[in-house]
C-alpha positions in Angstrom: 0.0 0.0 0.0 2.7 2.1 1.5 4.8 1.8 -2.3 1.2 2.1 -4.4 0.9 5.5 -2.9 4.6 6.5 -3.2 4.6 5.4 -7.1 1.5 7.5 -7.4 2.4 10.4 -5.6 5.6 11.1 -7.9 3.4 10.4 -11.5 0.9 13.0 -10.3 1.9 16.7 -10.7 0.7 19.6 -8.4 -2.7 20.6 -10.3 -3.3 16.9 -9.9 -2.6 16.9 -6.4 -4.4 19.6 -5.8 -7.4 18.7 -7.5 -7.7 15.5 -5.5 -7.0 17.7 -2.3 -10.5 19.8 -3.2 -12.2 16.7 -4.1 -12.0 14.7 -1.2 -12.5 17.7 0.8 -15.8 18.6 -0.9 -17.0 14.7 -1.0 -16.6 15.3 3.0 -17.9 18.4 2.9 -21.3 18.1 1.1 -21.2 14.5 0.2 -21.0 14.4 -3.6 -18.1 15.4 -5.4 -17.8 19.0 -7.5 -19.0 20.1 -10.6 -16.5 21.1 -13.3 -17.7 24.8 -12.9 -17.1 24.0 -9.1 -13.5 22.6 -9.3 -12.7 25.3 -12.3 -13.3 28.2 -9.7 -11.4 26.4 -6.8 -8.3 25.9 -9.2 -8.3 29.4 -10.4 -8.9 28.3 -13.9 -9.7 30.4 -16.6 -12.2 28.0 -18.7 -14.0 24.6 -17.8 -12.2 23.0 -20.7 -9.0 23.3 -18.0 -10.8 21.4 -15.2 -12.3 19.2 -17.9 -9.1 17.9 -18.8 -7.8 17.7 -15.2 -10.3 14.9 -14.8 -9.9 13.0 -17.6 -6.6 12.8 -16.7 -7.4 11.5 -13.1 -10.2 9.4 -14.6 -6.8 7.2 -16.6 -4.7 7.3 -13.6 -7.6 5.4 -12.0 -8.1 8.0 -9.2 -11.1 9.0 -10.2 -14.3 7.0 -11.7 -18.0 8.1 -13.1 -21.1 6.6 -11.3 -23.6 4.7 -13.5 -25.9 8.3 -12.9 -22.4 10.3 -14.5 -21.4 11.3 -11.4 -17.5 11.6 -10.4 -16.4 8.9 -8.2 -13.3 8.8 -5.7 -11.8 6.2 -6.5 -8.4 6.2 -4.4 -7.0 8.9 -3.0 -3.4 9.7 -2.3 -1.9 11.2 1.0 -0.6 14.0 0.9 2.2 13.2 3.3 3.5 10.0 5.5 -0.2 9.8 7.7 -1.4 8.1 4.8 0.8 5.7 5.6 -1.3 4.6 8.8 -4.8 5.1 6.9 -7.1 2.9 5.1 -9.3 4.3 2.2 -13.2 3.2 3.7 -16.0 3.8 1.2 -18.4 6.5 1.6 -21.9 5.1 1.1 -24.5 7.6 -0.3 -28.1 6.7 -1.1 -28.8 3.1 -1.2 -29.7 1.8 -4.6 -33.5 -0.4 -4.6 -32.2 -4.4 -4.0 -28.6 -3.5 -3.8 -26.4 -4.6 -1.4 -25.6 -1.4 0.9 -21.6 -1.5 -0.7 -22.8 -2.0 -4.5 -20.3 0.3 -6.0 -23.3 2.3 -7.4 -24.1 3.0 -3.6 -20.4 4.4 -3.2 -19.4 8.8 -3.6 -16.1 7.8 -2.9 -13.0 6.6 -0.5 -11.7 8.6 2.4 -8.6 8.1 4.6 -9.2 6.9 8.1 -6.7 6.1 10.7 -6.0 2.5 11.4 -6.6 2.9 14.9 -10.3 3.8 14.3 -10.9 1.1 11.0 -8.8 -1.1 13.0 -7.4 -4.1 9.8 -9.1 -7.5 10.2 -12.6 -6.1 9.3 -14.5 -4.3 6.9 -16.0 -0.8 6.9 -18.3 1.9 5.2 -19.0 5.1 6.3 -22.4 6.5 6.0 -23.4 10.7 6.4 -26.4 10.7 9.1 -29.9 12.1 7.7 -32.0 13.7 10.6 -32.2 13.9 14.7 -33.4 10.7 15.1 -29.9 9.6 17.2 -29.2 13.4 19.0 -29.3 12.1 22.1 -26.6 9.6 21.1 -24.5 11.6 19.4 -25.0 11.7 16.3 -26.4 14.8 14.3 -27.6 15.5 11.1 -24.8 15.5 8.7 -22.1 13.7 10.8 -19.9 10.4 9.1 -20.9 7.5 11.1 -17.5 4.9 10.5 -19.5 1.1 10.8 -17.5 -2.2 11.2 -19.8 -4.2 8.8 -21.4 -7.4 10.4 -25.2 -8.6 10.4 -25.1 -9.8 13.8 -25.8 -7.0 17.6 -26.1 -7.2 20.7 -28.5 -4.8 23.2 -27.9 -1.1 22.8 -25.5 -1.3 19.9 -26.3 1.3 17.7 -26.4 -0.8 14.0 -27.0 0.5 10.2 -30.1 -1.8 9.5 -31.6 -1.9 6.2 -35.2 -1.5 6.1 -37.5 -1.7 2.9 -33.9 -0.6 0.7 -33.2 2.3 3.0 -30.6 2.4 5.8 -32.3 3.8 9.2 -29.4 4.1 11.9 -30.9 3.5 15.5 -29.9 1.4 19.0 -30.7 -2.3 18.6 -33.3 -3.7 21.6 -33.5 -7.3 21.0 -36.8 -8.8 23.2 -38.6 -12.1 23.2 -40.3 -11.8 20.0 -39.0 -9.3 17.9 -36.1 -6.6 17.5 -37.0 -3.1 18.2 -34.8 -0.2 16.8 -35.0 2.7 19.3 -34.4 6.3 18.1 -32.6 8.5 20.9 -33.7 11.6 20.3 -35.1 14.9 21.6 -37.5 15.3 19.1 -40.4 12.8 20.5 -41.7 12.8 16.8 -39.3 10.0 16.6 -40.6 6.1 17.7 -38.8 3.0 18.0 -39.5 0.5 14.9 -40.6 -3.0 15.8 -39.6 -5.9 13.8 -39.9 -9.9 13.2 -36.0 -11.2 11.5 -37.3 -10.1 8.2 -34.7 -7.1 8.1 -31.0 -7.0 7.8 -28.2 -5.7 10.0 -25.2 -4.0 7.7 -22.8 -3.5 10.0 -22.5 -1.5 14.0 -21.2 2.0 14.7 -18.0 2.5 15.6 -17.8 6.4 16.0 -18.9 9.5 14.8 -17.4 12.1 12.9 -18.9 15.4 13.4 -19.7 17.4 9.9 -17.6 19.5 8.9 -17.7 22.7 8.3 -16.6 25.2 5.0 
């Protein structure tokens, strides 16, 4: 991994670099990637045609990728110094596609860097952007990265990424004599726990959460 990112470092030049840079930034920012208008401005280019090109570019080194709906996709991103060297790229999952599995690469914006001591190596992750109050109390706001270890199995007051009717709803998992009930923790009393037989799937359990970010 540690070479992979040195050979890639030295074939990219500093536009390049700094394109990326904006990118990933943005992806964390707003959860999609820019526009060419968007990334022309932040460059300081004069015409589209320059950014254009700057993604094509990326698109051959195999950095970035298109989405079947045309969107740009980050596909691997490079560190821009030696703390990528103890980070592992985890998928960013955005809007679950109808009877896909939640890490269908049509369901992924893009990769970002998290520290090995957080996305700790022997399991797999995803990291999903929280929709709502529905999990204040616990933590998590509207617009914060949730980083999930995937597994289908929890235990009482876990708080899981369960996939309901082709939607991921994140609550705390209550598991009672007959059924599983997934508790919101929230101040807003709008919000009630949803009851459920096994007909539903656990995708993975929270790990932590990383407030939004700002800018």
């Amino acid at each position: 991994m540690i070479q992979f990112v040195l050979i890639m470092k030295a074939q990219l030049s500093h536009k390049q670099t700094d394109a990326i840079r904006y990118i990933r930034n943005w992806l964390m920012h707003k959860g999609e990637t820019p526009s060419v208008r968007e990334l022309m401005t932040a460059l300081g280019y004069k015409s589209p045609r320059s950014a254009a090109l700057i993604i094509e570019e990326l698109i051959q080194k195999g950095i970035l990728g298109k989405r079947p709906n045309g969107e740009l996709q980050l596909i691997k991103d490079i560190g821009t110094d030696s703390v990528h060297a103890r980070t592992v790229d985890i998928p960013l999952v955005g809007m679950v596609t109808c009877g896909a599995p939640i890490l269908a690469q049509e369901n992924i914006e893009g990769y970002i860097p998290v520290s090995v001591s957080l996305a700790k190596p022997g399991s797999k992750y995803f990291l999903l952007r929280a929709k709502g109050d529905s999990m204040d109390k616990a933590g998590i706001n509207d617009g914060d990265l949730i980083l999930v270890r995937q597994q289908s199995a929890a235990k009482n007051g876990d708080i899981v990424v369960a996939l309901i009717d082709d939607e991921a709803t994140v609550k705390e998992f209550q598991r009672s004599k007959n059924c599983i009930v997934l508790m919101p923790r929230s101040k807003n009393k709008n919000h009630k726990p949803i009851i459920l037989t096994e007909n539903f799937q656990v995708q993975g359990v929270a790990v932590t959460t990383i407030p939004k970010l700002e800018g």
